[in-house]
C-alpha positions as CSV (number, residue, x, y, z in Angstrom):
1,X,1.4,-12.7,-10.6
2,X,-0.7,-13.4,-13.5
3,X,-3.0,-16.0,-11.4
4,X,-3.3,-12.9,-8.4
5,X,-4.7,-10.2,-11.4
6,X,-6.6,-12.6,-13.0
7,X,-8.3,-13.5,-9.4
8,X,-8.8,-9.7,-9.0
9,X,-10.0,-8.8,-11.8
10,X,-12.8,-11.2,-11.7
11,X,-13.8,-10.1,-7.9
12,X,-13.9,-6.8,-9.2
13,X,-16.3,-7.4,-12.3
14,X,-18.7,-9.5,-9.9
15,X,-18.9,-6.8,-7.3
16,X,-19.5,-4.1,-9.9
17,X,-22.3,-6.3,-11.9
18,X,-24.4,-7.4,-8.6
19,X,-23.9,-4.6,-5.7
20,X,-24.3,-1.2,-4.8
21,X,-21.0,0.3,-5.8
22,X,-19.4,3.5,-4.3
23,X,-16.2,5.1,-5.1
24,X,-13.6,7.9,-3.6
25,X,-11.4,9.8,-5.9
26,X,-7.6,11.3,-3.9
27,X,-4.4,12.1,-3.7
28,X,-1.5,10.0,-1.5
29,X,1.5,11.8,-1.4
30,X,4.6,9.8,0.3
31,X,7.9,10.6,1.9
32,X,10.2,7.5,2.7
33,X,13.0,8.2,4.7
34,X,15.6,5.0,5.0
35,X,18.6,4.7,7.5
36,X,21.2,2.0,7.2
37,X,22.7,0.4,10.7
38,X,25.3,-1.8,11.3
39,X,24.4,-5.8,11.5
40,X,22.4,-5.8,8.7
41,X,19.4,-3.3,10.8
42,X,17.6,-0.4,8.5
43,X,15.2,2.0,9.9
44,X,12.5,3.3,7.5
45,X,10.2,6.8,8.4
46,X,7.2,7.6,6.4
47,X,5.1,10.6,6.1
48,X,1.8,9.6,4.6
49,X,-1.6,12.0,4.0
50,X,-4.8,11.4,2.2
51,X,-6.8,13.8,0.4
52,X,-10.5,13.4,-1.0
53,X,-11.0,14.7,-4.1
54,X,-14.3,13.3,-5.1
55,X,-16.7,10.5,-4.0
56,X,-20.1,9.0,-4.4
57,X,-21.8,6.5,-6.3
58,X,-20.7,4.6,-9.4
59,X,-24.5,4.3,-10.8
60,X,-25.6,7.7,-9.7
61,X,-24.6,11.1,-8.1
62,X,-21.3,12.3,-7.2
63,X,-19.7,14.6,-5.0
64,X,-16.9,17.1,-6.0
65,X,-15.6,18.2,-3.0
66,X,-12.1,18.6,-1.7
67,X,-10.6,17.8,1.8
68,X,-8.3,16.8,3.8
69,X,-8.7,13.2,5.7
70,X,-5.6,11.9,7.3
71,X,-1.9,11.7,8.1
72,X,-0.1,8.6,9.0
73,X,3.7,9.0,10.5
74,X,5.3,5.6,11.0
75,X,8.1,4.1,11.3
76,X,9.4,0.6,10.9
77,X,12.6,-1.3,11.9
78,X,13.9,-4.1,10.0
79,X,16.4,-6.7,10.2
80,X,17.8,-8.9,7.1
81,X,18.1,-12.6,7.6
82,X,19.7,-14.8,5.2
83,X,20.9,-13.7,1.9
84,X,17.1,-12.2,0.4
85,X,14.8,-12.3,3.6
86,X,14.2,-9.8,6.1
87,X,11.7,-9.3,9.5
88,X,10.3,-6.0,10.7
89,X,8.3,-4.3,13.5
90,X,6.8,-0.9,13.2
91,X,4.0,1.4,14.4
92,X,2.0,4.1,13.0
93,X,0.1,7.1,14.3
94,X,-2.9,8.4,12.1
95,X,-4.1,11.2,13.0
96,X,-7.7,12.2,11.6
97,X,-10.4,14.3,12.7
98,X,-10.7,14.7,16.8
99,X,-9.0,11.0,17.2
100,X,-5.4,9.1,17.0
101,X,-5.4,6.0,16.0
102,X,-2.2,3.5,17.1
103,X,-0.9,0.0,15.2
104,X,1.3,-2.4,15.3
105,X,2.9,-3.6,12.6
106,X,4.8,-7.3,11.9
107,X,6.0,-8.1,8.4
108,X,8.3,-10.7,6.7
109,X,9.5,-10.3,3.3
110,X,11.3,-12.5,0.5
111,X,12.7,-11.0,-2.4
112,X,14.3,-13.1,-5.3
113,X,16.0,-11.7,-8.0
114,X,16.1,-12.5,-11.5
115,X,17.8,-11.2,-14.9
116,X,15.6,-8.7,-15.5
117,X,13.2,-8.2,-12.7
118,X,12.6,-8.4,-9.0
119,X,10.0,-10.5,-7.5
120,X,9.0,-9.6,-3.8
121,X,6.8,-11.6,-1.3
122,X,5.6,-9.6,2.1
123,X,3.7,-11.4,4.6
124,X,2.6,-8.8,7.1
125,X,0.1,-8.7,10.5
126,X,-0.9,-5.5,11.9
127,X,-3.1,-4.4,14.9
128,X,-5.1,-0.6,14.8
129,X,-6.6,0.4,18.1
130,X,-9.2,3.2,17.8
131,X,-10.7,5.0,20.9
132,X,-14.0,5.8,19.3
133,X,-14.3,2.5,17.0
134,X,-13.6,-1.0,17.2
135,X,-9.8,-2.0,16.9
136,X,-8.8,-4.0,14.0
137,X,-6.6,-6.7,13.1
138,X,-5.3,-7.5,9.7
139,X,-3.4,-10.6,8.2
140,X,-1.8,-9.2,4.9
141,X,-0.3,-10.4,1.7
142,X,1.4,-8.7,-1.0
143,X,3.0,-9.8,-4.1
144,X,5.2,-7.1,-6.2
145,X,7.2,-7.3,-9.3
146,X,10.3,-4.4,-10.2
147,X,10.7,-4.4,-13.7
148,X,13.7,-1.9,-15.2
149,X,13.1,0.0,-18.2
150,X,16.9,-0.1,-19.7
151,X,19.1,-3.1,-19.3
152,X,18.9,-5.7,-16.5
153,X,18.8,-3.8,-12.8
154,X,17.7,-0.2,-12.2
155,X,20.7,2.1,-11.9
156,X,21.2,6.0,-11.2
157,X,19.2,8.2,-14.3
158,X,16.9,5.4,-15.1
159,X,13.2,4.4,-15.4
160,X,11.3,0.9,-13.8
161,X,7.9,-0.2,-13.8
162,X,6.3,-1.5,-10.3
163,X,3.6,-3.5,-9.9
164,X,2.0,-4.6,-5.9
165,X,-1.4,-6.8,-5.8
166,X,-2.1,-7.2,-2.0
167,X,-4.8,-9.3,-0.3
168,X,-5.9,-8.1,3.4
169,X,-8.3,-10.1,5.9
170,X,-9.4,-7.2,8.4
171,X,-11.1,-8.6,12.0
172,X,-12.8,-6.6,14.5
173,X,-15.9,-6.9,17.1
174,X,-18.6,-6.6,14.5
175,X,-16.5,-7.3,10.6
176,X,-14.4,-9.3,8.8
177,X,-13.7,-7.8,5.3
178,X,-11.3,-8.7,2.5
179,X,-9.4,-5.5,0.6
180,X,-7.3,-6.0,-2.6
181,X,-5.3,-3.6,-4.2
182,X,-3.8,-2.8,-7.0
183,X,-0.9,-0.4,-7.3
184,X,0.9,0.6,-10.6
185,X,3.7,3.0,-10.8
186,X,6.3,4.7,-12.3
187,X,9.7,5.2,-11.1
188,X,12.8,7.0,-11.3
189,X,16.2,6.8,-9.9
190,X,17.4,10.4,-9.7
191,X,20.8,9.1,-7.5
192,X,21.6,5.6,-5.2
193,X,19.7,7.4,-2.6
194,X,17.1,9.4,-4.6
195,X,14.1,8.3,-6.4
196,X,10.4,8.8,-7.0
197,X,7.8,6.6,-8.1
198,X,4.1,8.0,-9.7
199,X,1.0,6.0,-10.2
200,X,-2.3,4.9,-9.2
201,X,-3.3,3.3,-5.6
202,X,-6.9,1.1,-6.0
203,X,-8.2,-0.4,-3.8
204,X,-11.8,-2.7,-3.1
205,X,-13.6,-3.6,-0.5
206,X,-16.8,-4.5,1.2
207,X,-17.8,-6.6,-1.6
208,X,-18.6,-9.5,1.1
209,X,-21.4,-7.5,1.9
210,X,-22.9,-6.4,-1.6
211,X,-21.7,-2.7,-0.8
212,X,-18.5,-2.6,-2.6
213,X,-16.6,0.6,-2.0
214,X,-13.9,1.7,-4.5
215,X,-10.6,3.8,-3.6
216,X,-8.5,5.7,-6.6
217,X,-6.0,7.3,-4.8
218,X,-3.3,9.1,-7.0
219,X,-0.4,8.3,-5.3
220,X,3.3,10.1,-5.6
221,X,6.1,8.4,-3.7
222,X,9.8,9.7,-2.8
223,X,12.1,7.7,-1.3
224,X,15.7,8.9,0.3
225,X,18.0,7.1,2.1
226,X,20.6,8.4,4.3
């Protein structure tokens, strides 16, 4: 984890000292939904929509102005193999301005657990198909760490500390691009199947082409299982 921030940190310092930076100020607000099956399946919904609060240039002039710029609804099934490992298939529906955009989504994760935190790898592939822009195909990797704030595991009426750095390679008919993000949050465990996590969502990219774009999303997440 420490090698992964360090890494980040330094792409983000060389793209900020040698390229024409831009930057987009929002909101993220989440709803997770999760349903337990028999055998070891698990369905998860999620409600996803973006709001712009400001944008513009890091060097220069800026742009106050609120809007609205997307929902995604989604849904992904999932499957646990072996004692900490688990596969999933999904697909998501954004739904912006006068289009819909469709993707695919394939992911495998590993989760180990130690006495005081949780260590998650996710390896994940996903495919976005866009009827008036090129589709896009990402290869994705994310590393998270779940750190309780009392004692040794999170339980009911308790705080944690989160922590996701994620690397994604996007491909389409005229790009390739590289996004990191960084995600800190906050969470809370109101009951087993209540909690909500609060933080911030950045994210960089475009800094292969000397045009880096920065996203500070403000992210609120609420997760129930039923």
């Amino acid at each position: 984890m420490r090698k992964a921030l360090i890494t980040f940190s330094f792409l983000i310092l060389s793209s900020l000292l040698y390229a024409q930076s831009s930057y987009r100020l929002g909101a993220i607000p989440r709803i997770n939904i999760n349903q337990k099956l028999e055998n070891n399946w698990k369905i998860n919904y999620k409600v996803e929509s973006r709001a712009i609060i400001s944008e513009g240039l890091l060097s220069g002039s800026s742009n106050p102005n609120f809007r609205y710029s997307l929902t995604d609804v989604s849904s992904l099934v999932s499957k646990k193999v072996g004692l900490n490992n688990s596969v999933a298939v999904g697909y998501l529906a954004r739904f912006r301005e006068g289009a819909i955009d469709h993707r695919f989504m394939q992911q495998f994760t590993i989760v180990s657990r130690y006495n005081a935190f949780r260590l998650a790898h996710r390896f994940a592939t996903d495919q976005t198909f866009r009827k008036d822009l090129s589709d896009v195909f990402r290869l994705r990797y994310r590393i998270g760490i779940e750190i309780p704030l009392d004692g040794y595991a999170v339980d009911k009426r308790e705080f944690y500390i989160k922590i996701n750095n994620e690397y994604l390679n996007s491909f389409s008919a005229s790009n390739h691009d590289l996004e990191i993000r960084l995600v800190p949050l906050l969470g809370y465990v109101f009951e087993d199947a209540n909690k909500i996590e609060f933080g911030l969502d950045y994210r960089t990219d475009r800094f292969l082409d000397n045009a880096t774009r920065n996203n500070l999303w403000i992210t609120i997440n609420w997760f129930l299982s039923i």
